[in-house]
N, C-alpha and C positions, 0 to 999 in steps of 0.2 A: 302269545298265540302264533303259531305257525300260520305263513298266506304262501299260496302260488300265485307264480304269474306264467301264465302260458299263453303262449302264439299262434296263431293259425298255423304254422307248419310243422308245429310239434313241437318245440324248444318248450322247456321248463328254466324253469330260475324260481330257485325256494329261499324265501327270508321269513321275515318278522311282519304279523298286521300293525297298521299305522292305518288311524281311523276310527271306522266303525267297521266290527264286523261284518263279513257276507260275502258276497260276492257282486261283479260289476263286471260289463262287458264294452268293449268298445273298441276302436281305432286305435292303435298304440304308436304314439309319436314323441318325439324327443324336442327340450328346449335347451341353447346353449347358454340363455342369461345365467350369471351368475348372481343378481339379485330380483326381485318382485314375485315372489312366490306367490303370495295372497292376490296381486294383480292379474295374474294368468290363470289362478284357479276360479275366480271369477269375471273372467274375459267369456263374453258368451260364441264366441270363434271357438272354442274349446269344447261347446257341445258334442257330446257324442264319441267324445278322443279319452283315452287315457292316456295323460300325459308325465313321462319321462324326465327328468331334469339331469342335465350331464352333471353341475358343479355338484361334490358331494357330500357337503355338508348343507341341508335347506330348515329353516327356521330358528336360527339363532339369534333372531333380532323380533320373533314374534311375530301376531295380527294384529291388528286393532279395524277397528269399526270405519275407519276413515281410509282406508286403502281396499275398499270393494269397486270395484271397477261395473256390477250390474245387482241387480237386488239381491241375490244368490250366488252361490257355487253352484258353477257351471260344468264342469268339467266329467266324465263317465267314474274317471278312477284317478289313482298319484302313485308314482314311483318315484323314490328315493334310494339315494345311496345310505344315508346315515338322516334321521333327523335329531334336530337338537332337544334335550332333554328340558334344557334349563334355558330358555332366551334372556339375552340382555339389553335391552334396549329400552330409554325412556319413552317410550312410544307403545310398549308393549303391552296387550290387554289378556295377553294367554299365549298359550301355546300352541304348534302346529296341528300335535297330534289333537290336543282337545277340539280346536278347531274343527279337522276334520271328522271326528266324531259328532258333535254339536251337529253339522249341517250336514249326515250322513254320507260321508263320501267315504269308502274304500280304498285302503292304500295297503303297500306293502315298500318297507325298505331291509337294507341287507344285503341287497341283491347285487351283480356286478352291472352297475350301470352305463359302464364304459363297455363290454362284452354287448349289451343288450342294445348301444348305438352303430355298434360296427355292423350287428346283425341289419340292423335296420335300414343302414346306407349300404349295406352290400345288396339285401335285398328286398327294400323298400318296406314303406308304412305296410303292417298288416292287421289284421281283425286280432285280439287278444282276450283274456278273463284276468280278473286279479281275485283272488277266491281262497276264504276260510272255511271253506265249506264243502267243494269237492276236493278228489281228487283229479291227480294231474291227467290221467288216462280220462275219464270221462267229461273235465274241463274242455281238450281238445277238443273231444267230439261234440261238446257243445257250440263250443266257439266258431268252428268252421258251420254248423246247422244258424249261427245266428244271422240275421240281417244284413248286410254290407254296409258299411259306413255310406255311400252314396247312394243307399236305397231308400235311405231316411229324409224327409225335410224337416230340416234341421231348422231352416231360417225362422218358419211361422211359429217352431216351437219355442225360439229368444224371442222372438220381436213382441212389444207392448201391444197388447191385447185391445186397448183403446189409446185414442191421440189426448195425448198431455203437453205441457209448455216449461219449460227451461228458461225463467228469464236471468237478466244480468243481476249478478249479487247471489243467484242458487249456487249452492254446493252439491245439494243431493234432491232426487225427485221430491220428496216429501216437504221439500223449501220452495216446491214451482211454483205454488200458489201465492208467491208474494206480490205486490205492486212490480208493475212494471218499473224500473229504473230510469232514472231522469236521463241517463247516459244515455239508455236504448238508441239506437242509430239504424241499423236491418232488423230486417224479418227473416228469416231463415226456414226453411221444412226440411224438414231432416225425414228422411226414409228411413225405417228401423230395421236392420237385417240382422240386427246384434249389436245395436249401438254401445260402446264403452262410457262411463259416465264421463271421463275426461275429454272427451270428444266435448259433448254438449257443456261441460268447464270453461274449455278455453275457447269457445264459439262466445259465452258467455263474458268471458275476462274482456272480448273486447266491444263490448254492447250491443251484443247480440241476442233478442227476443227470438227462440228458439221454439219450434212448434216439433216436435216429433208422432210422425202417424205412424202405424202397421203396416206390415211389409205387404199386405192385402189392397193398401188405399190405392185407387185409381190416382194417374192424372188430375182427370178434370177436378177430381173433389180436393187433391194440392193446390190446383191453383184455382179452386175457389176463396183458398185464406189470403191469395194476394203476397208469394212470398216475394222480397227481392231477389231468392236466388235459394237452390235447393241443394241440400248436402246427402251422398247415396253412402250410408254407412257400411262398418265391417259386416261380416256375420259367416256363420259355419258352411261347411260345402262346396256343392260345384253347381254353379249359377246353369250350371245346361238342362237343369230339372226344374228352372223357372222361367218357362215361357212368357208367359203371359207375363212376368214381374218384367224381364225385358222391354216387351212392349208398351209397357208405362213408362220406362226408364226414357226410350225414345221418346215421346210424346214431349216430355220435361226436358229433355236436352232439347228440344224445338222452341220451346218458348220460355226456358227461364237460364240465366247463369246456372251450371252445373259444378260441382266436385264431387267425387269419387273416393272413398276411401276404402282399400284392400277388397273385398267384396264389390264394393259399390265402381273401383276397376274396374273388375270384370264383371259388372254388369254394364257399364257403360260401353265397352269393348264389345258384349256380346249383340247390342244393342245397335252396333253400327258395324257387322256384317263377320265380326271375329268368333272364332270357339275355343274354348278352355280343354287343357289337356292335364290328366295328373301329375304331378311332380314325385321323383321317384320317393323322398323321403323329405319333400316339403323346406319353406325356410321358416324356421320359428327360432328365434331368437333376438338379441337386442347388440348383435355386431356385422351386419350384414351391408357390405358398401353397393351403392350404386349413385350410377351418372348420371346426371343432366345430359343431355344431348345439344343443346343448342347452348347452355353458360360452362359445358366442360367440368361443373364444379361436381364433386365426390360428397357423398355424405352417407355418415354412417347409421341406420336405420332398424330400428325392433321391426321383425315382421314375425306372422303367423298367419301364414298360409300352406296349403297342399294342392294347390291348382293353378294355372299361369292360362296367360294371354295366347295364340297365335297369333304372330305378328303381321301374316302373311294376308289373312284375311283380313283387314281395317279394308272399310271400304265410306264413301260419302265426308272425306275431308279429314277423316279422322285417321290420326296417324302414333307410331311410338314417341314419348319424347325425354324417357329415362330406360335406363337398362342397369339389370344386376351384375356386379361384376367379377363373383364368383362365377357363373350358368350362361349368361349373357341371356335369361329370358327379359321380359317384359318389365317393367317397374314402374311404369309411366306412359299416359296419352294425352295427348293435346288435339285439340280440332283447329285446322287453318281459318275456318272462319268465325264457329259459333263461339260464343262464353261459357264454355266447357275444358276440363283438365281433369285429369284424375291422377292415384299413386296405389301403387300395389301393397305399401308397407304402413306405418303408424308414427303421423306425425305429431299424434297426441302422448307419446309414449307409453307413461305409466305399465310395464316398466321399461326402458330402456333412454337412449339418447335425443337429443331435443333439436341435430342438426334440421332437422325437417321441421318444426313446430312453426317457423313461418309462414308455410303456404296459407293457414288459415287465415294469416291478417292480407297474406294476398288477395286471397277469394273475396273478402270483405271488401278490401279494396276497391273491389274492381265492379262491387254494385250501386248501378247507380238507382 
């Protein structure tokens, strides 16, 4: 079956549907990993985007049920270059395309998706359709009439609906209900903004009883459970459409151990007097270096984001203390006094590299 993919500014690109039939609308952006397909289609950062993949062959090693990264496919739509027919891998439970059928997502591959990145970094992320259903003249006109990607809140529509718990020994939510583990050591409250399962894994790997609430919960009702220290998750968008989530964010950086992760950045950033600005076509991928500022040390980091820090506005002690070193935006803050830090990238990986995966046994560390 024939699919288009059309852009806000008029560009067509005609392939093959991959999926389920129909049509999808969203943000159209690109990743440059070359593996975790299934990890990024259900990354809930990925709400609301149709996402792009540069390397161009995607799924020749399959899904399987243990590499969902949130209870669903997140993602609006999928573009590919080529997908694999026939996956090989002992791990493999099916195929891409079935996949994305099964969990209704719309895709199209075929397409020149090395053309469709250059569009995108020449002139930024834009609104797009991926569609078996119209055509390419009246897709435009749709796509430009539909919502703007930053019109949407995205965060309320990932984040858990009610507060659940993550203890040590879970793999996946439907495992939280076990006994507490004799290892447990912290208490943790994790703010849901699109938390990844990997996140609350390896909070867990290291005795960590792990509460997770809605991106709606106040302060005070966090720390009425008594955490040792609070973790501000990923999640979709631009934090400048969450007031008031800011203003709990402070509250928590007042009285508990803080970390930040990509989202949960820049909420902390916005939270002590900075504003977020768009990135012209975002960093998402799993080879992205950035500095340490005060250990000088490089590491290479999966991110997915479309929005960065001003560095200029940190105000109340809070300051940068990583930078990207492609852009030189933001990547990191540290507060000179309080037991707060944060990182703009994914040091939980899944998928990408594990140079980051420390900080978490840092944070832990550091509660007393």
């Amino acid at each position: 079956m024939r699919a288009n993919l059309v852009l806000s500014d008029g560009a067509v690109f005609q392939g093959e549907s991959l999926g389920r039939p129909g049509t999808a609308v969203g943000e159209v952006v690109f990743n440059t990993g070359m593996t975790g397909y299934q990890e990024i289609l259900t990354d809930p950062s990925y709400a609301g985007q149709i996402v792009s993949l540069t390397y161009p062959l995607i799924g020749n090693y399959g899904v399987t049920e243990a590499d969902f990264e949130s209870r669903r496919v997140q993602v609006s739509g999928f573009v590919v270059r080529e997908a694999a027919d026939e996956p090989s891998n002992w791990r493999s439970e099916g195929s891409l395309h079935a996949f994305l059928n099964d969990h209704g997502v719309v895709g199209i591959q075929g397409i020149d998706t090395r053309q469709l990145t250059r569009r995108l970094r020449a002139h930024g992320v834009m609104m797009g359709m991926v569609s078996t259903e119209h055509q390419a003249e009246t897709a435009v006109d749709m796509v430009r009439s539909a919502p703007g990607y930053s019109e949407e809140e995205l965060v309320y529509r990932v984040s858990t609906p009610n507060p659940y718990t993550w203890r040590a020994g879970a793999d996946r939510p439907d495992a939280a209900t076990c006994p507490p583990d004799s290892g447990t050591q912290r208490r943790i409250a994790l703010l849901d903004c699109g938390v990844k399962f990997n996140i609350l894994r390896s909070l867990a790997a290291l005795g960590c009883h792990v509460t997770v609430f809605p991106a709606g919960t106040s302060a005070a009702e966090i720390l009425r459970s008594s955490p040792d220290g609070v973790v501000l998750s990923p999640g979709p968008g631009d934090p400048a459409s969450l007031g008031s989530l800011v203003n709990e964010v402070r509250k928590l950086a007042e009285a508990r151990p803080v970390m930040g992760v990509c989202m949960g950045n820049q909420l902390l950033g916005s939270a002590f007097g900075s504003k977020t600005f768009k990135l012209k076509f975002g960093h998402r991928g799993s080879n992205h270096p950035v500095r340490d500022l005060v250990t000088g040390r490089v590491a290479i980091t999966s991110q997915n984001h479309g929005y960065a820090l001003d560095a200029d506005g940190l105000t109340d002690g809070m300051e940068v203390g990583q930078i990207n070193l492609n852009d030189g935006t933001v990547e990191g803050l540290r507060h000179r006094e309080l037991p707060v830090f944060s990182i703009q990238y994914h040091p939980e990986a899944s998928p990408g590299p594990h140079d980051s995966a420390h900080y978490f046994k840092t944070f832990v560390e550091s509660l007393h």
